[in-house]
MMTF fields as JSON, N, C-alpha, C and O atoms, coordinates in Angstrom:
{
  "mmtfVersion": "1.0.0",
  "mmtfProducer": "UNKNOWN",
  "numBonds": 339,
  "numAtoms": 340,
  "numGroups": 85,
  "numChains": 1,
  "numModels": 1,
  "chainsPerModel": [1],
  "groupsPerChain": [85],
  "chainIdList": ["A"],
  "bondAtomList": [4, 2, 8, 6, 12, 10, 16, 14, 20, 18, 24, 22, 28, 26, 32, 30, 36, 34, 40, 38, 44, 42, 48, 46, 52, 50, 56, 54, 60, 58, 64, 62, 68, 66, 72, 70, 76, 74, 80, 78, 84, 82, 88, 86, 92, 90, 96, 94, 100, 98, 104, 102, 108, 106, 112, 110, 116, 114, 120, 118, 124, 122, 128, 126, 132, 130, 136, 134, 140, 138, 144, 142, 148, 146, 152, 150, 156, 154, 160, 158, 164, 162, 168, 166, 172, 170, 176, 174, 180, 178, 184, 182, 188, 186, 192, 190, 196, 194, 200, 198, 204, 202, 208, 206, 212, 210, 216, 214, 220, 218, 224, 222, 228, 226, 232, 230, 236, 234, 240, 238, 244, 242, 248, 246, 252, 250, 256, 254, 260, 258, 264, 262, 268, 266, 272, 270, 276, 274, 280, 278, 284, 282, 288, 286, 292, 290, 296, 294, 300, 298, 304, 302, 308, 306, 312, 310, 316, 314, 320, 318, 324, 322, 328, 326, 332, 330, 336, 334],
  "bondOrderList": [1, 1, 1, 1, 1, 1, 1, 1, 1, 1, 1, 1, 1, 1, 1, 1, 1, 1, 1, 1, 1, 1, 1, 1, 1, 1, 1, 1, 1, 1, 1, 1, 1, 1, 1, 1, 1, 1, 1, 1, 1, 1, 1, 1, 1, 1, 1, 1, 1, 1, 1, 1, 1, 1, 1, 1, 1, 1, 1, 1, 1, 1, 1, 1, 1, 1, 1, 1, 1, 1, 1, 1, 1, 1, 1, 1, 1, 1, 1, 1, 1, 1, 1, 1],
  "groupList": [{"groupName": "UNK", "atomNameList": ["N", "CA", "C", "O"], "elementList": ["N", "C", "C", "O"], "formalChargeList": [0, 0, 0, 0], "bondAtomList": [1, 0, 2, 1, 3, 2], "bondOrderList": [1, 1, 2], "singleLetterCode": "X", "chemCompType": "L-PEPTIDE LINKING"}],
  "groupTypeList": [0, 0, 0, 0, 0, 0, 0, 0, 0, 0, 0, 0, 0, 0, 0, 0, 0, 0, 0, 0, 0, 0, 0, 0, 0, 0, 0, 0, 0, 0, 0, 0, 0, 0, 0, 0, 0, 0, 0, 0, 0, 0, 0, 0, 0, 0, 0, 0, 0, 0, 0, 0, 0, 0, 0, 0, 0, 0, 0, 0, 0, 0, 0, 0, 0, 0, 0, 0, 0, 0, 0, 0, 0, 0, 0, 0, 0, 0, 0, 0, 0, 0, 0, 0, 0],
  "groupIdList": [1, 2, 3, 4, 5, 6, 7, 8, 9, 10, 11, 12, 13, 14, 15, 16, 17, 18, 19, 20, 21, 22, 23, 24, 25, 26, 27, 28, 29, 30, 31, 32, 33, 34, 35, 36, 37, 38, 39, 40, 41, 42, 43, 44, 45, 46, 47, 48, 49, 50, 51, 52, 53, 54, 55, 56, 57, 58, 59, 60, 61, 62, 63, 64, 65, 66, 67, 68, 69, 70, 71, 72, 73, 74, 75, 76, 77, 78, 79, 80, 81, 82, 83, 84, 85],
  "secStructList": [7, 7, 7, 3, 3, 3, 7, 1, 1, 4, 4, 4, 7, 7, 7, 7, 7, 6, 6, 7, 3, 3, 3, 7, 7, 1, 6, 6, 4, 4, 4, 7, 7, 3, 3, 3, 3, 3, 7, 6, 6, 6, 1, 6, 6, 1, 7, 6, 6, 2, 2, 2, 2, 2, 2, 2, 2, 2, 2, 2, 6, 3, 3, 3, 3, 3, 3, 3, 3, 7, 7, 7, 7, 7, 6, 6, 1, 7, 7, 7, 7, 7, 7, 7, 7],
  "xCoordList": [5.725, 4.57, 3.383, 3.128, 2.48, 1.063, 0.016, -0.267, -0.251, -1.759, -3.254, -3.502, -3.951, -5.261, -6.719, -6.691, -7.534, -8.361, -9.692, -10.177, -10.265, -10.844, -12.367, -12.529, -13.313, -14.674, -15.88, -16.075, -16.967, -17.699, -19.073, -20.027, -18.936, -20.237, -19.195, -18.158, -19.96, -18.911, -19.195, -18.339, -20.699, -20.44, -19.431, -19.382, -18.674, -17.817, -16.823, -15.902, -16.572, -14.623, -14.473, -15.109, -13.77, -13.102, -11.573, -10.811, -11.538, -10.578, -9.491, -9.852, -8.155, -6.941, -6.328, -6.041, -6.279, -5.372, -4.632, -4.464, -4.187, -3.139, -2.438, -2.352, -1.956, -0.943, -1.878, -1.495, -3.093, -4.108, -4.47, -4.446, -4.792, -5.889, -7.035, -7.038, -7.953, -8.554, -9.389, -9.277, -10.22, -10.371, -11.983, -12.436, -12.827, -13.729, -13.299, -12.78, -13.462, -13.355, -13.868, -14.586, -13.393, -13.817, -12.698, -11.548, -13.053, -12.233, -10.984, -10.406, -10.898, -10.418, -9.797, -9.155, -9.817, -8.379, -8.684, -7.645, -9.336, -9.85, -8.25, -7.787, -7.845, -7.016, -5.915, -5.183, -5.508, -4.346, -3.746, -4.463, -2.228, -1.054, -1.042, -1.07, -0.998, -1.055, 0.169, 0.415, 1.145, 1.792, 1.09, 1.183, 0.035, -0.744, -2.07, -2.373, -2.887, -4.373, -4.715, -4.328, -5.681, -6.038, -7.648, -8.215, -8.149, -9.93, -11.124, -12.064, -10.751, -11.369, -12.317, -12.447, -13.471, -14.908, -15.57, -16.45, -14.847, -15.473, -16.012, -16.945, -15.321, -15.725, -17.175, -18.234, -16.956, -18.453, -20.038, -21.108, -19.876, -20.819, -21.475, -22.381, -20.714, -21.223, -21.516, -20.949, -22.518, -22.433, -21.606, -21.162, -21.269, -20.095, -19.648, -18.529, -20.862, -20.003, -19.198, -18.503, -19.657, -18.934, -17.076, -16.13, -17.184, -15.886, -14.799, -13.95, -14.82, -13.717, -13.412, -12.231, -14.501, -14.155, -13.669, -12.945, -13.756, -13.698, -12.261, -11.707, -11.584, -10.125, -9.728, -8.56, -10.119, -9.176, -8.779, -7.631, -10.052, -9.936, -8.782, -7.942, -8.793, -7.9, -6.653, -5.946, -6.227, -5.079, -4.48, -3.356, -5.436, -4.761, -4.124, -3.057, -4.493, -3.909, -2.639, -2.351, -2.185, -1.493, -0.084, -0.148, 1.461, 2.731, 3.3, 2.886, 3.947, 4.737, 5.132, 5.928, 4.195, 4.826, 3.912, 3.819, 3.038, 2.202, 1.04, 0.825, 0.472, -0.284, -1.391, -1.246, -2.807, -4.242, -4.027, -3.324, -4.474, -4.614, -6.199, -6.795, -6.754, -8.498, -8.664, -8.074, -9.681, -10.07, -11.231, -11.477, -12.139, -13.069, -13.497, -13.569, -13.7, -13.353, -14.408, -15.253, -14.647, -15.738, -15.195, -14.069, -16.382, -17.291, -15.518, -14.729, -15.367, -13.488, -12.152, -11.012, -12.567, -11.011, -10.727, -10.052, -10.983, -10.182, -10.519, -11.617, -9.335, -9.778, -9.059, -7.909, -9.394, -8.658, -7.621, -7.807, -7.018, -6.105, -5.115, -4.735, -4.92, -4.93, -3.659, -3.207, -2.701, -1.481, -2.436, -3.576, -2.278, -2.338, -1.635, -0.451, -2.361, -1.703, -0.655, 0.041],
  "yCoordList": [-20.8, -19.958, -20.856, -21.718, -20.756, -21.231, -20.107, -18.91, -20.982, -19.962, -20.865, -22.038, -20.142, -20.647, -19.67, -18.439, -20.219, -19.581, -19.755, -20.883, -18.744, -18.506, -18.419, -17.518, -19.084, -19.013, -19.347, -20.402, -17.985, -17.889, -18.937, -19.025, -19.492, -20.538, -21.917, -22.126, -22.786, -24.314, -25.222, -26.053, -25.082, -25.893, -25.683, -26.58, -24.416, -24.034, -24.13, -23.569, -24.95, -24.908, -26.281, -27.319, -26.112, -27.241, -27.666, -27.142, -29.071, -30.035, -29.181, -28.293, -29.267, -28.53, -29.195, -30.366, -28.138, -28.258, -27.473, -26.412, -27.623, -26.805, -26.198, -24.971, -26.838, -25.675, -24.674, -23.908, -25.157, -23.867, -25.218, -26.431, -24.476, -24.906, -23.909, -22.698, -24.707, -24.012, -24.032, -25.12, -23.242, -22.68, -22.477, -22.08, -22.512, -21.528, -20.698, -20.978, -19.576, -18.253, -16.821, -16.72, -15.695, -14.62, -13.691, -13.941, -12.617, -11.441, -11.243, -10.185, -12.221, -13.005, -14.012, -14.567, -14.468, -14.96, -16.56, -17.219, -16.937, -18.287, -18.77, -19.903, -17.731, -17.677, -17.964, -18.85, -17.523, -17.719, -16.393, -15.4, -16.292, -15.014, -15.023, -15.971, -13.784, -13.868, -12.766, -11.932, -13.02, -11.817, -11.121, -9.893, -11.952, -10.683, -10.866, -11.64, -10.397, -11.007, -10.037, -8.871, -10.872, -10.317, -10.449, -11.462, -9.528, -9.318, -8.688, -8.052, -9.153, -8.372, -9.115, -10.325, -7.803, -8.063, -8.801, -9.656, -8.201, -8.994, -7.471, -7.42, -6.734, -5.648, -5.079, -4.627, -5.196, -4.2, -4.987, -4.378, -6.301, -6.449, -6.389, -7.115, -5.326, -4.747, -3.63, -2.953, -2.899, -1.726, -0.484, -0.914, 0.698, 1.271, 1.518, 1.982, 1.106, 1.645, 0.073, -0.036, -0.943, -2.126, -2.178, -2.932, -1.47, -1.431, -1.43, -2.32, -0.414, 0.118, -0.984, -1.331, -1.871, -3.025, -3.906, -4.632, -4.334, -5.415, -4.802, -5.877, -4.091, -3.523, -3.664, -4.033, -3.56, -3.701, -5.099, -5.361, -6.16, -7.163, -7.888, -8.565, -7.768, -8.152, -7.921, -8.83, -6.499, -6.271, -7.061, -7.518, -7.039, -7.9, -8.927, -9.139, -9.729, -10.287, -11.011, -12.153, -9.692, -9.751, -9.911, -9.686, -10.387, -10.232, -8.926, -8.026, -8.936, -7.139, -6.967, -7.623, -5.733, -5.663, -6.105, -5.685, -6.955, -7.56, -6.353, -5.153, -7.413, -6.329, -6.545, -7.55, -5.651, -6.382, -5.863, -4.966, -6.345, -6.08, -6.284, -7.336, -4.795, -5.092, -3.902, -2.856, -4.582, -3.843, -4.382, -5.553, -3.654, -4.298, -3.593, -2.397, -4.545, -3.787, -3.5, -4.392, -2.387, -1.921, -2.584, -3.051, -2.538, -3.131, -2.806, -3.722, -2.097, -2.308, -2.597, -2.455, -3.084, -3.531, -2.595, -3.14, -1.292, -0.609, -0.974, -1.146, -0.99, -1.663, -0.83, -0.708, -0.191, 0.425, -0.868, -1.963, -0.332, -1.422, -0.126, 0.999, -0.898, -0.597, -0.876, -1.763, -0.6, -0.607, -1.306, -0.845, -1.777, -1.587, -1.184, -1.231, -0.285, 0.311, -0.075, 0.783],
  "zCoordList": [48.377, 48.627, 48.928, 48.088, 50.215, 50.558, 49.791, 49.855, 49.245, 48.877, 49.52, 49.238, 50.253, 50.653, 49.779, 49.778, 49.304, 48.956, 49.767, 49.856, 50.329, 51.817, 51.238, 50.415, 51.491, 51.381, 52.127, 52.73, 51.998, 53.387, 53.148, 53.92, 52.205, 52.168, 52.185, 51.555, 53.219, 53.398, 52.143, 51.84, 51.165, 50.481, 49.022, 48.18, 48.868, 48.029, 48.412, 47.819, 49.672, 50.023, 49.142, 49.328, 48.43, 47.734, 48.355, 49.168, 47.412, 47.84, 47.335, 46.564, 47.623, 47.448, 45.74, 45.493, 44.888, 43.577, 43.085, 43.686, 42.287, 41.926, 42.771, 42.803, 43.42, 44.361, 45.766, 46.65, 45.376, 46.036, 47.196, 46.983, 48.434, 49.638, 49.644, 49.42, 49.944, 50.63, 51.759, 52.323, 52.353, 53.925, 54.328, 53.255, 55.032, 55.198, 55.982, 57.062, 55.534, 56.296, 55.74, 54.746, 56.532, 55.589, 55.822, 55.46, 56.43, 56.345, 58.109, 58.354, 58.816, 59.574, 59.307, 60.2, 58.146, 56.987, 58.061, 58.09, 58.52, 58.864, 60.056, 60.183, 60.612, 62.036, 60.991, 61.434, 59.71, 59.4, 59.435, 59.554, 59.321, 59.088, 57.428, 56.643, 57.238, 55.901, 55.825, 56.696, 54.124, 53.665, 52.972, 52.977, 52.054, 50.831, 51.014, 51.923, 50.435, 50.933, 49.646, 49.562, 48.444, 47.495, 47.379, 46.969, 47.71, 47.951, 47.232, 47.709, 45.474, 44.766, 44.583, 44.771, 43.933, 43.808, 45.058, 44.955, 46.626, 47.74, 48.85, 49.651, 48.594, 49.921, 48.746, 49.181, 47.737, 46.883, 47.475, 47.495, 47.881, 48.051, 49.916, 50.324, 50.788, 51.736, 51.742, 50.884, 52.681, 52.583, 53.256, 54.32, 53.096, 52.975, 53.991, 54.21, 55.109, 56.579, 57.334, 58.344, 56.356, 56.802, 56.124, 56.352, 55.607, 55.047, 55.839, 55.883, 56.477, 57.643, 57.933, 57.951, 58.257, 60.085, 59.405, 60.087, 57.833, 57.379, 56.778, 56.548, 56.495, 56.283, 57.298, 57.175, 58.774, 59.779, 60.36, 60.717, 60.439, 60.029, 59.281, 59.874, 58.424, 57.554, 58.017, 58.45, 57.953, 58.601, 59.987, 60.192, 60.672, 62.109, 61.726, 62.301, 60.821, 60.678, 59.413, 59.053, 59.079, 58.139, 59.036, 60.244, 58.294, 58.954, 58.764, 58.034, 59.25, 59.555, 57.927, 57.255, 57.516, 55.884, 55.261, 54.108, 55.662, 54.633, 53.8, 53.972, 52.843, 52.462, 51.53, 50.834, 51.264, 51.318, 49.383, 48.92, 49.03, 47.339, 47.016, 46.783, 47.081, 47.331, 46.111, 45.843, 45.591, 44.139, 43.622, 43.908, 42.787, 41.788, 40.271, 39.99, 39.585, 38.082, 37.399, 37.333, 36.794, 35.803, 34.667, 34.5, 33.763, 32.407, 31.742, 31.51, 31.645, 30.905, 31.688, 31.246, 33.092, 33.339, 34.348, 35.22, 34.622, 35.072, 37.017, 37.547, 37.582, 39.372, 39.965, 39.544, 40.851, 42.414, 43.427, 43.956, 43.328, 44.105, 45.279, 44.954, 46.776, 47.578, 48.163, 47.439, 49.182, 50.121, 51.636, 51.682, 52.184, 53.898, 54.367, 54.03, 55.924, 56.448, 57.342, 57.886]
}
């Protein structure tokens, strides 16, 4: 398994550990194919009509089957988590 961890400010891309890379990028997965793409506590901070574009986004570039795991959690834990289409 590749795992990249994707971030939209360059001075937070860090050097690769544990098993992890990482990328600058955002919701365009930084021109990579992805199988899963896990995006919590990241779509809450747009506003609601950016949502759509930034779900479709994502999707383009997922592999056949793949799929987005997007959620964010209130004060006890509880998160919405999602399928792509």
């Amino acid at each position: 398994v590749q795992v990249t961890g994707l971030e939209i400010e360059p001075s937070r891309v860090l050097p690769p550990r544990d098993g992890v890379t990482f990328a600058l990028g955002g919701f365009e997965l930084a021109g990579l194919r992805a199988d899963v793409v896990r995006a919590f506590n990241v779509l809450r901070q747009y506003d609601v009509d950016q949502v759509h574009a930034a779900w479709e986004t994502m999707q383009a570039e997922l592999h056949p089957g793949g799929v987005i795991i997007e959620g964010t959690c209130d004060e006890i834990g509880r998160c919405w988590i999602a399928r792509a289409r």
